[in-house]
C-alpha positions as CSV (number, residue, x, y, z in Angstrom):
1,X,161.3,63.8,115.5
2,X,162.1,67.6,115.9
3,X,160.4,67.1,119.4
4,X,163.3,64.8,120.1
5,X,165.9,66.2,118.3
6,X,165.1,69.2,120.8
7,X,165.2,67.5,123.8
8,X,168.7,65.8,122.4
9,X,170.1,69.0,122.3
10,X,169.1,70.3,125.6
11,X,170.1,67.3,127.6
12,X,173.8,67.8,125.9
13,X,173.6,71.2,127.1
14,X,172.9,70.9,130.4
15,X,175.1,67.8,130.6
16,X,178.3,70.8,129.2
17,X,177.3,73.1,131.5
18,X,177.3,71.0,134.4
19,X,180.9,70.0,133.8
């Protein structure tokens, strides 16, 4: 669950950043 909750975040930050 924290594994994914991780990964959640990350793909939301790159996804920011690459606006």
């Amino acid at each position: 669950q924290v594994g994914a909750f991780i990964m959640k975040g990350l793909l939301s930050f790159i996804s920011m950043s690459e606006i």
